[in-house]
Every structure is written in structure tokens, then in C-alpha cells.
Steps between C-alpha positions, in 0.01 A plus 500: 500500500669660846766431665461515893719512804382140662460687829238739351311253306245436721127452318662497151401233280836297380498510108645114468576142662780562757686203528671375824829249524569405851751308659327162574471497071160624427465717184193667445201773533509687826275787380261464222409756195200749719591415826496826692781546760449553844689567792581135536650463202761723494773285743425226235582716225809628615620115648507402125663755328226762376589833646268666240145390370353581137143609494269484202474794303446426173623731188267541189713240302637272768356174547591290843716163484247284557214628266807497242557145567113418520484613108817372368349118670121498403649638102758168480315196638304293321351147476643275844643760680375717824639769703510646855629789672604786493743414762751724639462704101514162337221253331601094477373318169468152588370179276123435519527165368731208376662534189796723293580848587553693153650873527474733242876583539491808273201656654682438864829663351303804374303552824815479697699784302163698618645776770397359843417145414650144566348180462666211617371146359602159451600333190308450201366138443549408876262240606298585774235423776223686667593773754885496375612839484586648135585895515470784656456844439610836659648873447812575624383850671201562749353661183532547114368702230166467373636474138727217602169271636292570180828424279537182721159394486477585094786221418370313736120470314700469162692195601201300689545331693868533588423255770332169486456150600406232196339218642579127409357365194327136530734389257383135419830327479683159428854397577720288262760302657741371190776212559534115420689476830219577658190379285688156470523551890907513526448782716247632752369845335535805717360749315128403528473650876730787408291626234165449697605681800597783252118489335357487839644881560313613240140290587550338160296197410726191369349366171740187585860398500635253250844305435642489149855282368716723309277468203385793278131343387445432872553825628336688194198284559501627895513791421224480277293299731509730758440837254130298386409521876565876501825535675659846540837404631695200441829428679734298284798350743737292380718486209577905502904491477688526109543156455382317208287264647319754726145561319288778735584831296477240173177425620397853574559609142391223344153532635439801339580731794618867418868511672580761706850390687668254503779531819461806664808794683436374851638227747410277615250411220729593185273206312183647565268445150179759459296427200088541450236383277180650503390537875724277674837585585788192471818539740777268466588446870901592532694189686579703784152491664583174601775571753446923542252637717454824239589522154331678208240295479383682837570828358257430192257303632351766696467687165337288328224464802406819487469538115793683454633491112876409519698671150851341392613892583416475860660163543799641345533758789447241762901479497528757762377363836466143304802337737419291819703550771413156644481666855484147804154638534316626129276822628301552138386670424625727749848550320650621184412187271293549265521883520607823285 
């Protein structure tokens, strides 16, 4: 690579993206990657700051910024997940389809202590939609060693993918709704639309809803009912605080269902209850889905959709970045809930 004098730069070809940021707010490319300068060119140069120009030429073991993000990118996605660019030396990773984004967090560490690199993504297990952005990738100079791209790329292949998008799982499911106040009809029940609009998020076809008194044989045989017709998720609401009388985590034992938590480090949602038998998964809905827009039950629930294995360890760690802030407006999952 040469440096010029801007002035005597006419019919070199510019090594990278020259990027422009003008008064009236616009940020972007002004000269691409090969364009050769000409006369014309040079009053445009010099109006936004480049008094010298770098032309390409290329050392034995130097490899250019954006063939050194091109490799870094096509070596960490996988499954969901596209790419574009290189744009002014960078490459954007963006989701390809509906579902959880899942980051191989050690591989991304390791490729950013590379010389040269960064990668900048979003959180693990963030929900997402097609075309949402997720990362991207760059070098910091116009160029970097050759070694530093092939030790890039090497981590890169031994953690694949460090990027992807799990899709949503057509998790049959059923929702139990448990209460005498409400099966006796004391009450009008407000968790039956709350729950559906949840399962709707995930495409997730409804077995059926039912209504149990605050009787143990009742709700076992629910649950039971709805495990003969195949269901993979059942939502238990209802009866999920410490008192005596409040049967849902009784229930979810009692049916023979491998415990995995019962209460969990985050609020709101501190009553959350995870437990599974055989292929379905049984949640004990926490009280504070009634009245809270976000609670753990939306940090889990995407999990579980896309088939992800949740381990009493990494519910333990959920502590940090487990506390709602209860902002007037909730942003989630574009905020620290739910994050570490």
C-alpha cells in the first residue's frame, strides 16, 4: 500500500471505501474500493478531509480489510444467518429467518484477541426476525497480516458456527389455568389470552386450555390428559406462590416430572417452575405474567422454542442481568434483562 499526495493521485486506484460526513448529516461512501481518481475528484477529496490517498500495493503477507473481513464472515455463519458487504472494510451478518440467535461466546472472544480483528454482535439468546441485523465484522487497519486471517478463520471453523439463528420449534402445547376462584367462576380468568398471545409468537399450536379448582387429582389428571395427545409444553398458571394450599409445583412433581427449578434469580418472575418428562417440557407460569409485560417466562420461553437444553447451572447465572427495570415503556428484548 502507498501513500499519495491527493493532488498527485490522479489515475490511481483508491485501496478502500472512503467515507464522507457532510453537514446536512449524511454518513457514508463517497469513493468506492477500485475507483480510479480523476481530475474531478480531487476538490472532493480535499473538501472532506483526505489530503493523501492510499493506493493498492499489496505485500507478500498482507491481506486487504475487506478480503480479511470476507473470511472471518463466510468461517462464522451458519444455519439462519446471511451476510452482505464489504462496506466501507466491513461485512453485516444479519438473521435469515425467525427464531433465537445463539453465539458461540468463546469462539467470538478468541477471534477477537486475533491482531486486527473485532466483531461486534448482539446478545446470545436474543429473539429475532428476518433481516434484523446481528454482527458485524471488520479490521481495525486498511490491512493485516496474512497469519492473523488464517488464525482468525482456524477458530473460527473450530467453533462452527459462532453465529446462528435456531428456528421455532412447533411445540404442540396446552395451557393450565389452576384456581377455584376462577373454575367456580368468582373471578373472570385473565391468563387464558395472556398465555395465547405468548404461543402465538412462537406459531405454536394450542392442544387446548382447561380450568382446574385447587385440587391435586384434577390438575394431575390435566396434565395427563393433555401428555396422551402428545403435548410438548404445558403451561401450568395458577397456584405457583409458597402457600399451602397452592398445588402447581405439587402437581408438577407428583406427575412424575424430573424437576429442574423451582423459583428462579430473576425479577419479575422469581416463581418461575421448569420441570420435564420425557419430551414435553412443564413451566409453572410465575404470578407476575399477569400484570408485567416481561418477566422470565419471556426470557425462557424463547429457549425452549428453539430446542435449547436449559441446566440448573445456567439458571443459576441468570442473576446477573435477571432484574427488570420496569422502564414506562418495556423495550425487550432490546435491554439488559435477561442478559450476561
Amino acid at each position: 500500500m502507498r501513500k499519495i499526495a491527493t493532488e498527485n493521485a490522479v489515475g490511481q486506484t483508491l485501496c478502500h471505501d472512503i467515507t464522507a460526513i457532510q453537514e446536512d448529516g449524511f454518513k457514508g461512501v463517497a469513493f468506492k474500493r477500485g475507483h480510479v481518481i480523476t481530475e474531478e475528484d480531487i476538490p472532493c477529496l480535499l473538501d472532506i478531509g483526505k489530503s493523501h490517498i492510499f493506493a493498492w500495493e499489496p505485500e507478500e503477507d498482507e491481506v486487504h480489510e475487506e478480503d480479511a473481513a470476507m473470511a472471518i464472515t463466510q468461517a462464522s455463519c451458519g444455519p439462519g444467518v446471511e451476510y452482505s458487504g464489504p462496506s466501507e472494510g466491513k461485512m453485516q451478518i444479519t438473521a435469515a429467518r425467525e427464531g433465537l440467535f445463539r453465539v458461540n461466546r468463546q469462539a467470538l472472544q478468541a477471534i477477537n484477541s486475533v491482531p486486527d480483528y473485532t466483531i461486534a454482535c448482539r446478545p446470545d439468546c436474543t429473539p429475532v426476525s428476518p433481516g434484523e441485523k446481528l454482527a458485524g465484522a471488520r479490521i481495525v487497519p486498511l490491512v493485516t497480516k496474512r497469519k492473523n486471517v488464517g488464525q482468525a478463520v482456524k477458530i473460527a471453523r473450530g467453533g462452527f458456527p459462532v453465529f446462528e439463528v435456531k428456528p421455532w420449534l412447533p411445540l404442540k402445547s396446552a395451557v393450565i389455568i389452576t384456581g377455584s376462584e376462577v373454575y367456580y367462576g368468582r373471578i373472570r380468568d385473565r391468563f387464558e389470552p395472556i398465555m395465547r398471545k405468548k404461543l402465538e409468537t412462537y406459531h405454536s399450536p394450542i392442544l387446548g386450555v382447561s380450568k382446574c379448582p385447587d385440587d391435586l387429582e384434577m390438575l394431575l389428571e390435566a396434565i395427563e390428559s393433555y401428555m396422551k395427545q402428545g403435548a410438548e409444553l404445558i403451561l401450568l398458571t395458577g397456584g405457583m406462590s409458597v402457600d399451602p394450599d397452592d398445588l402447581t409445583p405439587t402437581a408438577i412433581r407428583s406427575g412424575g416430572a424430573e424437576l429442574i427449578t423451582q423459583g428462579v434469580p430473576m425479577q419479575p418472575g422469581n416463581m418461575l417452575t421448569l420441570a420435564r418428562r420425557g419430551p414435553c417440557t412443564l413451566i409453572g407460569v410465575p404470578g407476575a405474567s399477569m400484570h408485567h409485560p416481561t418477566t422470565s417466562l419471556d426470557v425462557f420461553l424463547p429457549r425452549i422454542f428453539a430446542g435449547m437444553p436449559i441446566k440448573k447451572e445456567d439458571i443459576a447465572a441468570m442473576g446477573e442481568g435477571g432484574l427488570c427495570l420496569a422502564c414506562p415503556q418495556c423495550h425487550y428484548p432490546l435491554c439488559s434483562f435477561g442478559r450476561k
